[in-house]
N, C-alpha and C positions, 0 to 999 in steps of 0.2 A: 497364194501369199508367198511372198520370197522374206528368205531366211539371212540375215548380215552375222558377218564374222569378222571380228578384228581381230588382227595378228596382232600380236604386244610387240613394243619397240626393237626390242634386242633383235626377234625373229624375223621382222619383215625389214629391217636393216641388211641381215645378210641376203634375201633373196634381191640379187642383182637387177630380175625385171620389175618389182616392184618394189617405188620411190617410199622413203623410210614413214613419210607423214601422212601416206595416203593409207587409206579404208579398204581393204577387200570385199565386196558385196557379192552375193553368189545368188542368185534367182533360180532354184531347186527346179522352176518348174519350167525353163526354157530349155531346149533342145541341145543336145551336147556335139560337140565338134568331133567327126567321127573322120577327120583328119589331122593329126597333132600337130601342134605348134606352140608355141611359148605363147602364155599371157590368155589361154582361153581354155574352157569345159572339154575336154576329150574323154573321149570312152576308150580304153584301153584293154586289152586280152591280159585276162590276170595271167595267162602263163607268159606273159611279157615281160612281167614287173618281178623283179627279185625285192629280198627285203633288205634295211638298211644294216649293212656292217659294222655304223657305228653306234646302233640302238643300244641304248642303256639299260634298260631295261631287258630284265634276263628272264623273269617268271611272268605269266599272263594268267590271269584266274580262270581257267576252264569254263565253270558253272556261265561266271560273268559272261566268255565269252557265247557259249549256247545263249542265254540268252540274248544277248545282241544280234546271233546268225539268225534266232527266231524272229525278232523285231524286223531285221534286214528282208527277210523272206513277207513281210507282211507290207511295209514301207518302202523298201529300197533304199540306197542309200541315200539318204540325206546331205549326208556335208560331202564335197567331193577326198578324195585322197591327195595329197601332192607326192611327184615323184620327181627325179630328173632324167634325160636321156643321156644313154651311156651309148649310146648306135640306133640302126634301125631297128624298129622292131623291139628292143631293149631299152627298158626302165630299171630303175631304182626307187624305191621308197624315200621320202623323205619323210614325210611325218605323215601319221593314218595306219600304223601297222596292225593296233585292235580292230577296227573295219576293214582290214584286208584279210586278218584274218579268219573273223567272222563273215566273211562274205563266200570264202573258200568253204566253210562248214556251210552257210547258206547253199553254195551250189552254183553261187553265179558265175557265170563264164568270162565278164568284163566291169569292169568297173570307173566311173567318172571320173577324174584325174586332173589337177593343173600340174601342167609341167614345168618343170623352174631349172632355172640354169645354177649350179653350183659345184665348187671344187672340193676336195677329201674334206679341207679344216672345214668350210662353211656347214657340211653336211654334219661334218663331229658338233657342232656347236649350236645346229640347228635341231638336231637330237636332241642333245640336253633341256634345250631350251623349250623344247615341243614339249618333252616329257614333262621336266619341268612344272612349268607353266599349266599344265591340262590335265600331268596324271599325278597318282599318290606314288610316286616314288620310296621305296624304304632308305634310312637314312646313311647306309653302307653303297647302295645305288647313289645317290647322289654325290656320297665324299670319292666314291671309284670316279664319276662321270667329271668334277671337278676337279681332279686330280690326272685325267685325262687330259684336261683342257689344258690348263697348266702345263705339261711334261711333252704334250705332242702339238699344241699352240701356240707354245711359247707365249703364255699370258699371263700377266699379275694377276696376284691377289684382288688389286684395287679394280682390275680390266675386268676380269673375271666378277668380280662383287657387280661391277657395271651392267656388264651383260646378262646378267640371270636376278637382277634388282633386287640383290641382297648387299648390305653392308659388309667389309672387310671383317669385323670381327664374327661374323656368321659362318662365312666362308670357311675360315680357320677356324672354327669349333668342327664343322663337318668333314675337316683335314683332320683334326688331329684323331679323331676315333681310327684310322686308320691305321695308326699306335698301338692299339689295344692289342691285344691276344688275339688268334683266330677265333679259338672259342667263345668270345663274348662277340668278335663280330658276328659270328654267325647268331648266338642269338638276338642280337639286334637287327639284323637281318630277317630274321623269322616271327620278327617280336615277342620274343620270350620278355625280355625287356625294351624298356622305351630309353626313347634318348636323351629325357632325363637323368635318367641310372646311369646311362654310359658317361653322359658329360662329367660325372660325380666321380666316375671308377677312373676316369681321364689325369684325375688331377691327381691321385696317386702315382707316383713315377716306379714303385716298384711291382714287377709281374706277378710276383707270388701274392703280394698282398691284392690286386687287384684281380687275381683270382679267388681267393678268397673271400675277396668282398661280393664276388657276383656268383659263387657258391651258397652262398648264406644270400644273397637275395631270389635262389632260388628256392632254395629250402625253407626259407621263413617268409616269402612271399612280403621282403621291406618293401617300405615305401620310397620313392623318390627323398622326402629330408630325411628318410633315419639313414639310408646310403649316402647322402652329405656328411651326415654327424660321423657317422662310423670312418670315411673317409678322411675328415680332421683329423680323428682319434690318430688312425694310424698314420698320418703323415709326420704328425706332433710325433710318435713314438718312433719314428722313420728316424727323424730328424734329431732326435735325442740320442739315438744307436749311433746316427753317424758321429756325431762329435764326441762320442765316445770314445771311437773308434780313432777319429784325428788325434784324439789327447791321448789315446795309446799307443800309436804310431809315433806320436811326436815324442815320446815316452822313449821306446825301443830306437828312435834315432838315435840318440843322447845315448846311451848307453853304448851304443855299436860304436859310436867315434869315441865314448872314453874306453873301451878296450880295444881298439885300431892304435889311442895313443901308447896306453899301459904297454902294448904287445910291440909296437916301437920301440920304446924307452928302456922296457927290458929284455929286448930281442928272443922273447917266445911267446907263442898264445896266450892271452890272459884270458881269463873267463869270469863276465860281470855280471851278476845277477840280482836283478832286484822289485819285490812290488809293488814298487813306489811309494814305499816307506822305510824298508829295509831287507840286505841282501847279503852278500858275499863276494868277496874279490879271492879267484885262483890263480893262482903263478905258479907251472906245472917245473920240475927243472928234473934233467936226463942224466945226471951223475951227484958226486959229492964236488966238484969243482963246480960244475953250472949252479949248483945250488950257493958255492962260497963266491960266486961272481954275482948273483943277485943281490945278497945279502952286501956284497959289497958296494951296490947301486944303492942298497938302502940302507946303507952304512951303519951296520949292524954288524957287531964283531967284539 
């Protein structure tokens, strides 16, 4: 029985040998090309194949993988690997890195492979897109792996939403957790929390209180709306402190330019003090004469 696999658009777009609308079909059980060459099943020496440098993916689940070296040792592999050639004798991973893995734990010496032709970005993009598309990515992997794309791609937003067939505003919710604290990334990263809770702790602008908030949703084990609700709370009180803040600044201007003028007018320091209801004005003077030259500004005599 032969096995069909279809690449998704984005993926088999950048592999150059194969046409964006065409099907890959793989028949598991026909003989592999134990001469390499683009566009067909070769058997390759795993000690030939390095892994891919621009894999996104940073942690692999042990267990998972034993199991799949056990499955591999009983089946063999199934889907082939794809790599690309970097010289003789020398590959590169392109996507398959859980089965190459698992195949080294298995024991095997070589492994089936389509080789494809691609350059650094294709491969960075073909990463993501593999990973993507096939694994559970955690949502710190993805906003890093997107944020790659972007900064070493030179890709929009809108390019970027294209290629991995998410909408723009998806994209930038997975951007903006990169925002957060380390420490909350790392627990979304580890799923102490979900990305619910982070999208909620996001919309907090300030660090302490978003610490805070993801403090108390570990110690009170909240749920996704009560960290929405708690989040208003404090943005609302965010945002009340600041205009406070502006109407006492705007306060303390006023006051600093009317003792700039006073200290003008009567050529010493004046000192104005007041809060915002009522105060005091000081006009210090350094003799019995500076003091009758004041008074005579304020014609008083």
């Amino acid at each position: 029985m032969s096995k069909k696999r279809a690449l998704g658009r984005g993926l088999s777009a950048l592999l150059s040998d194969t046409p964006t609308e065409e099907r890959l079909e793989v028949d598991v059980t026909s003989p592999v090309n134990t001469n390499p060459g683009n566009g067909s099943i070769n058997e390759i020496s795993i000690t030939e194949i390095e892994t891919n440098p621009f894999q996104p993916r940073e942690y692999f689940d042990q267990e998972a993988l034993a199991e799949l070296a056990e499955s591999i040792k009983v089946h063999g592999i199934i889907q082939p690997i794809t790599v690309r050639r970097l010289a003789r004798n020398q590959y590169q991973l392109i996507s398959g890195e859980r089965r190459f893995q698992a195949s080294k734990l298995a024991g095997l010496t070589s492994l089936p492979a389509y080789i494809r032709s691609a350059d650094d970005q294709q491969m960075l993009e073909m990463a993501l897109i593999e990973n993507i598309q096939r694994e559970n990515l955690n949502p710190i992997e993805i906003s890093l792996s997107y944020q790659r794309l972007i900064s070493e791609c030179n890709l929009k937003q809108d390019e970027l939403g294209e290629r991995v067939g998410k909408n723009r505003s998806t994209v930038t919710n997975y951007l903006r957790l990169l925002k957060l604290p380390p420490d909350i990334q790392i627990a979304l990263r580890d799923n102490k929390i979900s990305m619910g809770h982070a999208r909620a702790i996001i919309n907090v602008d300030n660090f302490d209180s978003q610490l805070y908030i993801f403090k108390k949703i570990l110690s009170e084990d909240l749920s996704v709306r009560r960290v929405e609700e708690l989040a208003r709370e404090l943005l609302s009180k965010n945002q009340k402190t600041e205009a406070t803040k502006l109407k006492a600044n705007g306060a303390t201007k006023e006051i600093n330019n009317l003792q700039s003028r006073l200290s003008s007018h009567f050529g010493t320091k004046v000192s104005v003090k007041s809060d915002g209801k009522k105060g005091d004005i000081r006009i210090p003077f350094l003799s019995i004469e500076d003091l009758n030259r004041i008074l005579d500004i304020l014609k008083v005599g």
